[in-house]
MIBATI-813891 format. One record per residue: residue in three letters; x, y, z of N, C-alpha, C in turn. Coordinates in pm, whole numbers, plus 50000, padded with zeros to 5 digits. Example, Ala and Ser with C-alpha at 12.3 -4.5 7.8 and 13.67 -1.06 7.14 Angstrom:
2
ALA513194943150780512304955050780513204967050780 SER512854977550708513674989450714512905000350787 
***
This chain:
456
UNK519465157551266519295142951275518055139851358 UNK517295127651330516285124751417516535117451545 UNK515855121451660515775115951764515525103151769 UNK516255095951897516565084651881515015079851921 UNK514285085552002513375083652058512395085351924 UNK511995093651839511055089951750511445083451615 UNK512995080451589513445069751517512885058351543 UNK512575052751676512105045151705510985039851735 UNK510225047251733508345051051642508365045851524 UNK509315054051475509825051651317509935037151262 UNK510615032251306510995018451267509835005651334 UNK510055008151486508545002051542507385000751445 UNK507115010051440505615012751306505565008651159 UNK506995005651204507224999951022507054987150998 UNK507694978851091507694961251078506734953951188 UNK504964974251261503684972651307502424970651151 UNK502244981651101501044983151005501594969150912 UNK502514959150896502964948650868502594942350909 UNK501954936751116501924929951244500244934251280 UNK499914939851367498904941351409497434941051371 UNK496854952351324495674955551257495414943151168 UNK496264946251032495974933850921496194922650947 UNK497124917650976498174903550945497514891751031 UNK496944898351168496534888551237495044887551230 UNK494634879151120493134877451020493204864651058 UNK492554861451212492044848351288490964843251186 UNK490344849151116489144840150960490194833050866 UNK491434833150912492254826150761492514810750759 UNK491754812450961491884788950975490234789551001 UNK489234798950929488314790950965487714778050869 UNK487014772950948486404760650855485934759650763 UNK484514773750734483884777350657484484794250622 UNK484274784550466484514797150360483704806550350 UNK483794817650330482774827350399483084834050186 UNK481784835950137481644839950026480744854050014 UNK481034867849994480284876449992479804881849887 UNK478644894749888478184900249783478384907449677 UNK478294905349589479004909749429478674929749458 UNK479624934849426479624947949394478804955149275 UNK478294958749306476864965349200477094977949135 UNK477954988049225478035001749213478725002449033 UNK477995005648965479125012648868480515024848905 UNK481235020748781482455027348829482015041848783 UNK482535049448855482865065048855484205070448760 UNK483605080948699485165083048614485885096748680 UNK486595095448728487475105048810487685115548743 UNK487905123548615488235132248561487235136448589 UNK485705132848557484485138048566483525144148708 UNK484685140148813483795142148940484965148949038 UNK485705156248963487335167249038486905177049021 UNK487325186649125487125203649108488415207349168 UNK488635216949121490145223249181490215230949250 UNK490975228049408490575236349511491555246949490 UNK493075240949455494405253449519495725248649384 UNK496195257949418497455260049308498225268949429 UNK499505259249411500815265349471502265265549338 UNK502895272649356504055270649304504255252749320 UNK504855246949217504955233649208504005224749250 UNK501995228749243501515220249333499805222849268 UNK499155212649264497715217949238497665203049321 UNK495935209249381495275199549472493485202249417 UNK492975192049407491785183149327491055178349442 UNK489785183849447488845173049571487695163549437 UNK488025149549510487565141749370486235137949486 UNK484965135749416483775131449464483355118649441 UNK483055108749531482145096549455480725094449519 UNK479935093349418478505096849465478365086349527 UNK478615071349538477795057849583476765054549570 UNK475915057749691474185057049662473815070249666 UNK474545085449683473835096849699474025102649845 UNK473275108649921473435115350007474155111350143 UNK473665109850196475275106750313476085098150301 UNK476175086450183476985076550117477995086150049 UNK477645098149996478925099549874479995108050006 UNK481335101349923482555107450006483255114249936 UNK484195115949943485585128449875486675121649914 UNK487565128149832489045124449884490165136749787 UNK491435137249837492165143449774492845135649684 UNK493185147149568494275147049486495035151949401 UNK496445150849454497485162749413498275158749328 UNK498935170949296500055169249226501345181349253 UNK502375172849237503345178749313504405178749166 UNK505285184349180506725189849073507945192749165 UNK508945187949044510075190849110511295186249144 UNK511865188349264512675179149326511725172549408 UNK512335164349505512385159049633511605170449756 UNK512275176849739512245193449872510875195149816 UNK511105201549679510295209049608508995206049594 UNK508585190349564507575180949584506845185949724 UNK508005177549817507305179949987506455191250005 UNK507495207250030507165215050032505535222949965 UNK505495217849812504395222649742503525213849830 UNK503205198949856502135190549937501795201850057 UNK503015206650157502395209850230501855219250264 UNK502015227950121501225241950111499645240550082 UNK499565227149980498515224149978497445221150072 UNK498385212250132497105204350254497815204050378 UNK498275212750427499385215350540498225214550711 UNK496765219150661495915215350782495395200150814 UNK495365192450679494935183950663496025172350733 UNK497275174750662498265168950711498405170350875 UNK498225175950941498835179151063497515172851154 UNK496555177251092495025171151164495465153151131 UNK495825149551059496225133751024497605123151120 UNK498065136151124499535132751222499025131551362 UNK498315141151388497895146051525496755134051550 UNK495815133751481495235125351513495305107151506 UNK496765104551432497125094551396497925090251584 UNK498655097951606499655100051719498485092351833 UNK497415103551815496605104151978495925087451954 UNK495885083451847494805069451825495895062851848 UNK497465058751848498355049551874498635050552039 UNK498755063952076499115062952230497615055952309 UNK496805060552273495205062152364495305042452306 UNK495725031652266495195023252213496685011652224 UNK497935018252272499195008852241499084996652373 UNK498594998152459498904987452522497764978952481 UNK496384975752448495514970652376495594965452250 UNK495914971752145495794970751963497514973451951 UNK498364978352057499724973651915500574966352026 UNK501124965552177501894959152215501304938852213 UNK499864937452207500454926652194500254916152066 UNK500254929451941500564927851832502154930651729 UNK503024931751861504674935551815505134924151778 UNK506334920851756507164914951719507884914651829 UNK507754900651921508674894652021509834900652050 UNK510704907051970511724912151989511494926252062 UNK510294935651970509954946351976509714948352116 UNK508534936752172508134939852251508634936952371 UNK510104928452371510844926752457511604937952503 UNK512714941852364512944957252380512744964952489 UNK511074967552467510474978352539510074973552652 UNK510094959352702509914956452851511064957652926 UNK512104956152843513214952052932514444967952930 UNK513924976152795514684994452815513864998852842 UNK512604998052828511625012052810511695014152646 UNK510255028452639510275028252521511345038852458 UNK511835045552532513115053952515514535042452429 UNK514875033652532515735026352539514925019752376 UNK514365010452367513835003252258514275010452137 UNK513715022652120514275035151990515385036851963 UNK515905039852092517885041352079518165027452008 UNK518015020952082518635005651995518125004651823 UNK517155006151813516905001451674517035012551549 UNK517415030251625517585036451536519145033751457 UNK519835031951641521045030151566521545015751491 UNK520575003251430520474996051359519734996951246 UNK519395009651202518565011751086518455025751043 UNK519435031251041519515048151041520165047450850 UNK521025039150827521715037450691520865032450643 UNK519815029750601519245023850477518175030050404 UNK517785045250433516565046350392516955060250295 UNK516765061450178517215069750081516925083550147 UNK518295097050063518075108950124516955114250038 UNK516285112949970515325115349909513805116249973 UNK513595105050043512305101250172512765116050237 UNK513605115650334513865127950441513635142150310 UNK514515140850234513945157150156512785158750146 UNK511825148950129510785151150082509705154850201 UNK509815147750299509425147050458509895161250498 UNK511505167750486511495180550540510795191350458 UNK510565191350330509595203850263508465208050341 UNK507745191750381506465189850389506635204050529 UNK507445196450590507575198150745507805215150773 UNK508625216750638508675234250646507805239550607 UNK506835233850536505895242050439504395244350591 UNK504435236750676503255233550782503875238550926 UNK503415248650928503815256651103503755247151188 UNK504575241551281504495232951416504015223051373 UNK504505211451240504555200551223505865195051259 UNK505975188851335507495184851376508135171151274 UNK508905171751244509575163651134509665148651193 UNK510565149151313510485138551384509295130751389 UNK508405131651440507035127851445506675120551312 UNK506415131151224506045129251070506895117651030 UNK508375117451034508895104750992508725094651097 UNK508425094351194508065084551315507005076251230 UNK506185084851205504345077251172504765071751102 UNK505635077550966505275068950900505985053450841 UNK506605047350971506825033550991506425021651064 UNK504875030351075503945021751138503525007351036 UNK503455010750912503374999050832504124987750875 UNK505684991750900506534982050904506304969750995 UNK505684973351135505914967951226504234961251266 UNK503534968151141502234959251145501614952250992 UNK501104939451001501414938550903499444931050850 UNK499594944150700498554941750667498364919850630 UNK496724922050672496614909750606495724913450478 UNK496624915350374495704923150244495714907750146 UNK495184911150046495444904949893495614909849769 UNK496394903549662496624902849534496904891249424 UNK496944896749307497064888849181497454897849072 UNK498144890048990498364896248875497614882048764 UNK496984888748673496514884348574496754880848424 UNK496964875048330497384881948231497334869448138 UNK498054867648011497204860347876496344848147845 UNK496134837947907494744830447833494004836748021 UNK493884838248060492884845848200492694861548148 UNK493154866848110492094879948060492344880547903 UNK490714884647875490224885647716490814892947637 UNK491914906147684492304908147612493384901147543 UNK494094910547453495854902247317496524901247446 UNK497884896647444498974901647499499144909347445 UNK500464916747523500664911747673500054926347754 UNK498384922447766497504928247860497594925048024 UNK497784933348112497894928948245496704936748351 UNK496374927448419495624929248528495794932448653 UNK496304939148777496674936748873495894940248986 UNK495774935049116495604937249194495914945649308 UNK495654953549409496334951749534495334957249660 UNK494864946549749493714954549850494424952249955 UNK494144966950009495064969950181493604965650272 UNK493974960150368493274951750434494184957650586 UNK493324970450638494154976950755492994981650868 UNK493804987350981493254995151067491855003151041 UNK490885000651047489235004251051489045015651142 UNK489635013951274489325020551389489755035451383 UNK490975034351367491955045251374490955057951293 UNK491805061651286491275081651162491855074551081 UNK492785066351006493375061850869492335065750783 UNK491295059250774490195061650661489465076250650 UNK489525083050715488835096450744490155104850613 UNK491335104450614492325112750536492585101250402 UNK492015094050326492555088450198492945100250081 UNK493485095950020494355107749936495215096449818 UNK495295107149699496445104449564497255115149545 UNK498555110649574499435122149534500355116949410 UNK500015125449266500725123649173502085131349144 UNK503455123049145504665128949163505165135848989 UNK505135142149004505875148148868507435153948874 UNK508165141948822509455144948866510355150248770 UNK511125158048822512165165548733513355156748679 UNK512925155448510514075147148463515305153748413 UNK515155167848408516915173048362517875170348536 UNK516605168048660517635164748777517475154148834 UNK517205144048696517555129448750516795124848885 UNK515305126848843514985128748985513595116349005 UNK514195110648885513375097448880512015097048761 UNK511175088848796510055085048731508665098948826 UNK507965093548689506735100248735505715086748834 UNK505145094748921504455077348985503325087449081 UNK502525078749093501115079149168501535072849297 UNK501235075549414501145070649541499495072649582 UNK499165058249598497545059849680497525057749844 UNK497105063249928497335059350073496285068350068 UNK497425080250164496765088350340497125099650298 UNK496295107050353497145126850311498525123750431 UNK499545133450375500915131250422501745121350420 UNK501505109950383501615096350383502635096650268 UNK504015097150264504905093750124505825080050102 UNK505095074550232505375060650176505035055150063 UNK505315046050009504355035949959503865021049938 UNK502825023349953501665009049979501275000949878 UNK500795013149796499825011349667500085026349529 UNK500595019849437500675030249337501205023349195 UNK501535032449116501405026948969502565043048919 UNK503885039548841504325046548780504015048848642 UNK504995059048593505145060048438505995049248339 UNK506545040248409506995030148387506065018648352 UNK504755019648386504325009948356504574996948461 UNK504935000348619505264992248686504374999948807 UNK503524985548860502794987148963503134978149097 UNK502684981449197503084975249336501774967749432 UNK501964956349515501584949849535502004942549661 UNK501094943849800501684938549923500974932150014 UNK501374920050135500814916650183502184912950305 UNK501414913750429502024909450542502124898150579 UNK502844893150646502464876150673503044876050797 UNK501404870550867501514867150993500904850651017 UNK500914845350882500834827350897502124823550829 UNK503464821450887504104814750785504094801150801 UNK504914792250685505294779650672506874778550704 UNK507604766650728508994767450709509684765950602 UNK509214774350450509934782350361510284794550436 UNK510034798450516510074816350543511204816150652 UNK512204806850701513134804050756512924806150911 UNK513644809451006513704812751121512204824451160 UNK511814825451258510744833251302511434848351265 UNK510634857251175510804869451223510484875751308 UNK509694865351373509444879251535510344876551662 UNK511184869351591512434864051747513204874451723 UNK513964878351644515114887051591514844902251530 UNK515604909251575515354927251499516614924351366 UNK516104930051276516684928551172517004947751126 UNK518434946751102518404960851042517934961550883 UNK517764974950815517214972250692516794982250664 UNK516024982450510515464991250455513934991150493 UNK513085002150504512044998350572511164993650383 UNK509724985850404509314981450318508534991250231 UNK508075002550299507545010550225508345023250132 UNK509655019550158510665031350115511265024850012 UNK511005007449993511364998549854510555001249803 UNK509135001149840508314999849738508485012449684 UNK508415024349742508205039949658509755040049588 UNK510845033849636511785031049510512105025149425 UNK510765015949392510225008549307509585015949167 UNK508925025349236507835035449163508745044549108 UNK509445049749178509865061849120511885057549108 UNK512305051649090513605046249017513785036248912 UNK513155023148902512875015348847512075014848712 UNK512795010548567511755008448491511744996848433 UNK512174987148475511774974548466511044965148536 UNK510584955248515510574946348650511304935848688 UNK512954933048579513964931748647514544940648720 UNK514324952948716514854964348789514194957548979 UNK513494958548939512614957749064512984944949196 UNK513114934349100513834922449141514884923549179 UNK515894931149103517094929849178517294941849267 UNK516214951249304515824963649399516134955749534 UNK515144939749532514594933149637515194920049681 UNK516304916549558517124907749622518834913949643 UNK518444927649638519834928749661519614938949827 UNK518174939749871518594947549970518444941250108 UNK518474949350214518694939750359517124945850385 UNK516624933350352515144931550378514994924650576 UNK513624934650607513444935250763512064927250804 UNK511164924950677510084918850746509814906850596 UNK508504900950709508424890650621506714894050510 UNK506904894050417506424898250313506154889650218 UNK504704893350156504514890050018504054901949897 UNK504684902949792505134913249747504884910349601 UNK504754918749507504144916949397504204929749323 UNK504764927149175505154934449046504524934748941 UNK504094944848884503474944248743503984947948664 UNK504624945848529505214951648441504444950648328 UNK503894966248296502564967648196503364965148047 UNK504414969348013505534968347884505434956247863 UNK505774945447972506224929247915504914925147913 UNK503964930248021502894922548024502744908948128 UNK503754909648245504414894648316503954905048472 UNK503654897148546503584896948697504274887748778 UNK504934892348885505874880248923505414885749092 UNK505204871949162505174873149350506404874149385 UNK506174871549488508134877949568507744869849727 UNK508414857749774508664855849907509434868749966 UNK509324874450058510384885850060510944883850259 UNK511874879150280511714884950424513714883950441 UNK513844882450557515054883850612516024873050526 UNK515104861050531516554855250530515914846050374 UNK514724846550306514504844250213514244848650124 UNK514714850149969513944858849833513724847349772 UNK512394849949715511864835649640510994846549488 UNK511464841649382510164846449291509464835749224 UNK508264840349173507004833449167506414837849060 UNK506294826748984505144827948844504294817948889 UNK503454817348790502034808448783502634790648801 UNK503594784948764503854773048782504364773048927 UNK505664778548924506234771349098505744782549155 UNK504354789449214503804796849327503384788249418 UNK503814791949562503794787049686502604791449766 UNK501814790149850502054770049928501364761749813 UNK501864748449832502014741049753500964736049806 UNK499354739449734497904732249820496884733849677 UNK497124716149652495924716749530494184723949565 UNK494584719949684492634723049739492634735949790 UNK493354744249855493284758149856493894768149800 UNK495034764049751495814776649684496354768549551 UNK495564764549449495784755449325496534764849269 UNK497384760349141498184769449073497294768648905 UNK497234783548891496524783348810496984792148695 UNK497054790348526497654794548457497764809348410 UNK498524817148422498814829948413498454835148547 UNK497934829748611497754840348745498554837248891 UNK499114845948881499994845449046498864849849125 UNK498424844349291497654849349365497784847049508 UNK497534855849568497444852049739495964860449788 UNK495144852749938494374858449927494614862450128 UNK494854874950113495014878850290496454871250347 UNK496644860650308498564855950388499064845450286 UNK499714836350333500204826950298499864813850347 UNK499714812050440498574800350514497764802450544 UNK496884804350439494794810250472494264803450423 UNK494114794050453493204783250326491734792050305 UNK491244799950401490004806250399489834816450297 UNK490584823250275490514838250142491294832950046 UNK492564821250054493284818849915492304810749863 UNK491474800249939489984793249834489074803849798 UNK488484811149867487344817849785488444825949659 UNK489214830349689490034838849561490144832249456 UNK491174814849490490984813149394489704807049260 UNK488814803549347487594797749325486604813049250 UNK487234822249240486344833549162487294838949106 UNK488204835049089489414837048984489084829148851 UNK488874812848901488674802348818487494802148724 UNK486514812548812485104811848800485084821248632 UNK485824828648674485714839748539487434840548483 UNK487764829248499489344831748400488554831748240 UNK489794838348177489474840848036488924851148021 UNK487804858648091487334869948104487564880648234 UNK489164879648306489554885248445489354899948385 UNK487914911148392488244924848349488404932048466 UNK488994947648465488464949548634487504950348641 UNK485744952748545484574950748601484454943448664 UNK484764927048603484524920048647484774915148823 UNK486534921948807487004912848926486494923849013 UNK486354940549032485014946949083484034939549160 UNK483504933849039481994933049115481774914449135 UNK483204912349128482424894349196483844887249246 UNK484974894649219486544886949308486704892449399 UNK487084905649379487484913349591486234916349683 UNK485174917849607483774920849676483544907149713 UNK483834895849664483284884849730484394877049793 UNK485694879449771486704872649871486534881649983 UNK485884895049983485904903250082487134908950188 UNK488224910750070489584917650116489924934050038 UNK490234945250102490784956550068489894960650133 UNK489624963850249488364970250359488704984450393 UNK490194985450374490735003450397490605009550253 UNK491645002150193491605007650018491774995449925 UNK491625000649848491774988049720491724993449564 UNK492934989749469493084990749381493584982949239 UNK492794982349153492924972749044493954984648942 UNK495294980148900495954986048796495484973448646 UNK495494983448521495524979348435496614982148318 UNK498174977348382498904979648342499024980848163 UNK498474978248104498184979247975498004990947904 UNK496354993847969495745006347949496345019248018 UNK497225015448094497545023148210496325033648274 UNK495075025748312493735031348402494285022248516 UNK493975030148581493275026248731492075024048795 UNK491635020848901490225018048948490915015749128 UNK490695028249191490475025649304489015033049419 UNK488965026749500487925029249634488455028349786 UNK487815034749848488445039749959487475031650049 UNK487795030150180486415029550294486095040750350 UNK484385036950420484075048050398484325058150540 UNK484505067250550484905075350703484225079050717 UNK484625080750823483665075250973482005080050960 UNK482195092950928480855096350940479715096950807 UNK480065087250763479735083750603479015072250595 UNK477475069950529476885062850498477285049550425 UNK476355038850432476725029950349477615019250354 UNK478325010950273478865000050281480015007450359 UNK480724999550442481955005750497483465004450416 UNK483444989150389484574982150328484864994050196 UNK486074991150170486084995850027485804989349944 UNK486164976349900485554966849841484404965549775 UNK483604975249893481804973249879481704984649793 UNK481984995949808481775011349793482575010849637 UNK481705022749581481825023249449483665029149409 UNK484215026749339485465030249237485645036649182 UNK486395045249163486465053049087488265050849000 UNK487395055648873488485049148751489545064948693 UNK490895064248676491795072448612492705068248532 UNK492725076348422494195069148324494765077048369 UNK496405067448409497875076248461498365082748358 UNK498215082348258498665092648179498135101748159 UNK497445104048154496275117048168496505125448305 UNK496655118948400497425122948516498605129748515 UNK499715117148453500685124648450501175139148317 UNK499865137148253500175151148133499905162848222 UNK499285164948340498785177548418499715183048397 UNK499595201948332500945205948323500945215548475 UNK501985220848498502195228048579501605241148583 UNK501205248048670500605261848647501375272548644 UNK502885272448700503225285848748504495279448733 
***
């Protein structure tokens, strides 16, 4: 069982990368709309720029290249693929990248302690940070593990202990600690889903969005990574699905299954009083948000499935949340928090603001929160600009490059085609535009992905 003490890392961190870094985007009351520069880079085709580093039993790992402008601009990133079970998955990851992983943990750990009383205590959640004034941070953990120990599938932990066996002196505890830093901070990202008289193609063609809008400082950007799940269907072991993040990272943020169902998130640290009582007065027990979404990806093949994933569970933070269903061709938003579920098409989408957040036909959108008049106008104002023709070239090189949101990662699904198009920012010691936004894309069809056969 995990310690009560890094349970509570655990959960802390979960309803943080929700709170801190992102969410609190002081540009979302400014006066002036701030409009940036169109993205130039052509896209990169990912099949064409992979070399294959390693093959494990259940596991091949891919270093993918993107040139940008050329020499100290072009970066790398990983990407794997895993088989199996749950265990079996973990385990193969961490044969793969078991240095990589541990250099990510380790250095994730030392950037939260060296930085918590600065960048995350007085970015907690009132409750959180009461907690820990009034037990300690010992005391704070005990309390909230044992309010949130039932909700998080045995599947997450199998997959977390492979990793953990497969990597000498990675401690498990830890590893599941990190990774509920999302929870407790909350990106201020953006999205949209797109789809029939706003993009040129037939129906039911879909467009989607989703830019993580996170932590710059940290090592986050130094480890970006795709881990493609290949799951065993004689053991019921779900869908096939892409996770885009962090090496070690099995949450999920950002990804696209074999279902034809993609994911979509944003934190909210402006609410209105639709969003009921303050979530930062009260600890809420629950499922953490990144363990819905990856059971989104890999259980779900609908996007009623998905809906009733999210109104039937004991939701902990306050959220804006977003579905693509490439089959129907429909995108639907999601109010998501404690004490509200709201869904959202193109007519009744909330806040209700002709001059900054207009409702506009086929497209659901938010730009960085829910009360931003600053990124939901420029969004929607280059939404409007090129409806009828929403391609991802397009929204590439003149919607997220010029609303200037997804600065960690950012990814356009084209639930249709089932391609992708994502970009990373750039680490640390890497030339060039920093944002991802800015920095060139690189494009993959998930099916082509998911045909990789196994080696061994």
């Amino acid at each position: 069982m995990m310690s009560s003490r890094f349970f509570l890392s655990f959960i802390l961190f979960s309803c943080f990368l929700s709170f801190a870094f992102c969410g609190a985007h002081m540009a979302c009351h400014s006066s002036t709309y701030v409009y940036g520069e169109p993205n130039n880079y052509p896209v990169s085709n990912g099949m064409d720029n992979m070399v294959l580093l390693k093959t494990v039993t259940n596991g091949s790992l891919y270093r993918v290249t993107v040139p940008n402008s050329g020499g100290n601009s072009t970066q790398t990133f990983y990407l794997s693929h895993v088989y199996g079970d749950a265990y079996s998955q973990g385990y193969a990851y961490g044969q793969l990248l078991g240095d990589e992983i541990d250099n990510f943990m380790n250095s994730a750990w030392d950037y939260i302690y060296e930085n918590v009383e600065e960048a995350i205590i007085p970015y907690l959640p009132k409750w959180a940070a009461g907690l820990i004034a009034k037990l300690g941070l010992e005391g704070g953990l005990t309390y909230v593990y044992d309010i949130t120990k039932d909700y998080t599938s045995p599947d997450f932990y199998d997959e977390m202990r492979g990793i953990t066996d497969a990597v000498p002196g990675l401690d498990f505890n830890r590893a599941v600690a990190l990774h509920m830093l999302p929870g407790i901070t909350k990106g201020a990202c953006s999205l949209f889903g797109a789809y029939g008289s706003a993009v040129p193609e037939q129906a039911p063609h879909l467009l989607q969005l989703r830019a993580l809008d996170w932590d710059m400082d940290g090592p986050f950007r130094d480890f970006s990574a795709i881990n493609v799940y290949h799951s065993s269907r004689e053991e019921d072991n779900g869908n096939n699905w892409i996770n885009i993040g962090f090496v070690g990272f099995i949450g999920a943020l950002t990804g696209i299954s074999d279902m034809k169902l993609a994911i979509s998130e944003i934190g909210v640290s402006y609410q209105d009083s639709t969003w009921g009582p303050e979530q930062n007065d009260i600890p809420v027990p629950g499922v953490p948000f990144i363990v819905l979404l990856r059971n989104i990806l890999k259980q779900d093949t609908t996007l009623d499935d998905a809906i009733n994933r999210m109104a039937n569970a004991k939701r902990t933070c306050n959220l804006i949340l977003g579905v693509g269903d490439g089959k129907q061709g429909d995108f639907k938003g999601f109010q998501y928090s404690p004490y509200v579920f709201n869904v959202f098409d193109p007519l009744n989408s909330r806040p209700n603001n002709s001059t900054w957040h207009p409702k506009i036909k086929d497209i659901v959108y938010w730009g960085m929160d829910w009360d931003c008049p600053a990124f939901n106008a420029v969004l929607s104002d280059q939404l409007k600009k090129y409806y009828g023709n929403i391609t991802a070239q397009n929204a590439i090189q003149y919607i997220s490059s010029v609303e200037q949101s997804g600065d960690n990662h950012i990814a356009y699904y084209d639930l249709t085609s089932m391609e992708f198009y994502v970009s990373f920012a750039a680490p640390h010691l890497v030339g060039g535009p920093i944002e991802a936004y800015s920095r060139q894309y690189t494009k993959f069809n998930a099916l082509d992905l998911f045909s990789v056969q196994q080696n061994n």
